[in-house]
C-alpha positions in Angstrom: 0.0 0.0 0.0 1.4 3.4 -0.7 1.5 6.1 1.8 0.7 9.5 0.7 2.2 12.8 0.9 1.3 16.3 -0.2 4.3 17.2 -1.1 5.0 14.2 -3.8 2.3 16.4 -6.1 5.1 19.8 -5.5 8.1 18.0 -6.4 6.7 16.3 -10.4 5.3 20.0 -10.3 9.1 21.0 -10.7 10.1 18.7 -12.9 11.9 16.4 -10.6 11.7 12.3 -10.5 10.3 11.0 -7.4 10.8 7.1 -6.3 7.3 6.4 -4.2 8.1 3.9 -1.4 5.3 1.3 -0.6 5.3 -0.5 2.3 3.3 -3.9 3.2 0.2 -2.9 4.8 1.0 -5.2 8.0 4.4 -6.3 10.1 5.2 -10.3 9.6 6.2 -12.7 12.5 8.5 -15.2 11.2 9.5 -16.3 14.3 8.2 -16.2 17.9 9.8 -19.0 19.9 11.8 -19.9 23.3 15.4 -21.2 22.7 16.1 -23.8 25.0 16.6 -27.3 24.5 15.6 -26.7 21.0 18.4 -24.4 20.1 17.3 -23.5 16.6 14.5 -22.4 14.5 14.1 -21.6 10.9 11.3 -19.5 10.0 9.4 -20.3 6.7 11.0 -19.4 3.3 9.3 -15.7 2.0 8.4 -14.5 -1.6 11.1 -11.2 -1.3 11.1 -11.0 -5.4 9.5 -7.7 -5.8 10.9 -5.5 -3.1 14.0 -3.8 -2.3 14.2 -3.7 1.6 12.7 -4.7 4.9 12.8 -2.9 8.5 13.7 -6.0 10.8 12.6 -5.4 14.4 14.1 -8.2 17.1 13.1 -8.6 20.5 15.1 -10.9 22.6 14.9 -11.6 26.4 16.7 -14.4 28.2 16.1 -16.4 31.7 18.7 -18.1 33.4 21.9 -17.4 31.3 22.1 -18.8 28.7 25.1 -18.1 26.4 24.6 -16.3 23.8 22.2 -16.6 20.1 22.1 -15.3 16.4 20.1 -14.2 14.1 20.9 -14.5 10.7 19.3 -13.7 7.4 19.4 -16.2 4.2 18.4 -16.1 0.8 17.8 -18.7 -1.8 16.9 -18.3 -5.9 15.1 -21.2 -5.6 14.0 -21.8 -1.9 16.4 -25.2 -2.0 20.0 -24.0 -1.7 20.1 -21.2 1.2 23.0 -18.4 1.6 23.8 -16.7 4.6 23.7 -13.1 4.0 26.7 -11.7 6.8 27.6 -8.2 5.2 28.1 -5.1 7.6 26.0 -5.6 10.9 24.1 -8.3 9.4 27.5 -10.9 9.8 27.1 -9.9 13.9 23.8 -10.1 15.2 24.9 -12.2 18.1 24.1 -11.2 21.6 25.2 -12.9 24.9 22.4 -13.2 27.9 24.2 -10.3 29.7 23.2 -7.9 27.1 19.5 -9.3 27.1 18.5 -10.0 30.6 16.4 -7.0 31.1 14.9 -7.8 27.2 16.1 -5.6 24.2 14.2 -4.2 21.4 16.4 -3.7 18.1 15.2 -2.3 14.3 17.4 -3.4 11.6 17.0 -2.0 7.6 17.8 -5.2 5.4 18.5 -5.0 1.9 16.1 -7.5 -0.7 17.1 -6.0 -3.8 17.5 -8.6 -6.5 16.9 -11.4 -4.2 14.0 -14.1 -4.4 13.8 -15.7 -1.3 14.2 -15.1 2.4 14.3 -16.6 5.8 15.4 -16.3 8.8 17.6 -18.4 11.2 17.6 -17.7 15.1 20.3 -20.3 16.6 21.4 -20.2 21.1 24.4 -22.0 22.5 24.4 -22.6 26.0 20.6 -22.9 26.2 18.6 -25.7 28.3 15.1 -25.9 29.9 16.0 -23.4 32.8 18.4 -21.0 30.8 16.8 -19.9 27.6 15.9 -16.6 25.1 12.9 -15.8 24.5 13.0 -14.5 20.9 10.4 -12.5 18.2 11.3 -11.9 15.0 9.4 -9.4 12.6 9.5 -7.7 9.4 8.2 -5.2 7.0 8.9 -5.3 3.2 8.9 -2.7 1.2 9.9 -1.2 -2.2 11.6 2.1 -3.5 14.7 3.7 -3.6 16.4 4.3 -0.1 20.0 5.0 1.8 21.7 2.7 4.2 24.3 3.3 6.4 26.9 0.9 7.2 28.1 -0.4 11.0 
């Protein structure tokens, strides 16, 4: 769904190109679990073909300290062989129960350009029944032009 503005209208007015951003109209859960003696989950493969980036928000909380977990971002041209995507912050999204104790609330901006599929896998070490992460993974696709900085 696009969003509006009043100003886009101003701007063509002037001659100038303007690259409209649409967003999904809602945020999607891939994965919403507890890792503990299951130590990984894989969310389901997602159709990624026609945008160009997704806002990634994490929330992570752990109980009992645990060690530490990931999250990591693959993508596949065919849904059957999977690449781990680990460029600038995306190769470090690992945090250790220390940093998450009190729960953490972190937005990501993932690049999708040119890609076909995506998924997401959330992986703990150190995790059993009475020291896990409780973990939700979201996202919001979108398309248009946009800047990113690197970490």
């Amino acid at each position: 769904m696009a969003r509006d503005n009043d100003h886009l209208g101003d701007l063509s007015d002037k001659g100038r190109t303007v690259g409209l951003i649409s967003y999904a109209d809602e945020w999607t859960t891939a994965l919403d679990a507890q890792l503990n003696v299951v130590a990984t989950y894989t969310s389901p493969a997602y159709d990624i073909s026609s945008i160009t980036g997704a806002w990634v928000n994490i929330f992570i909380d752990s109980t009992g300290a645990p060690t530490n977990m990931r999250v990591l971002v693959q993508f596949s041209p065919d849904g059957v062989t999977w690449w781990d995507f680990e460029e600038g912050l995306w190769a470090s999204l690992y945090w250790e129960d220390t940093d998450t104790a009190s729960g953490i609330r972190k937005a990501f901006l993932l690049p999708c350009g040119g890609q076909d599929k995506m998924r997401f896998v959330v992986t703990g070490t150190g995790t059993t029944g009475a020291a896990y992460f409780d973990f939700k993974v979201s996202f919001r696709p979108f398309r248009g032009v946009y800047g990113m900085a690197h970490a």
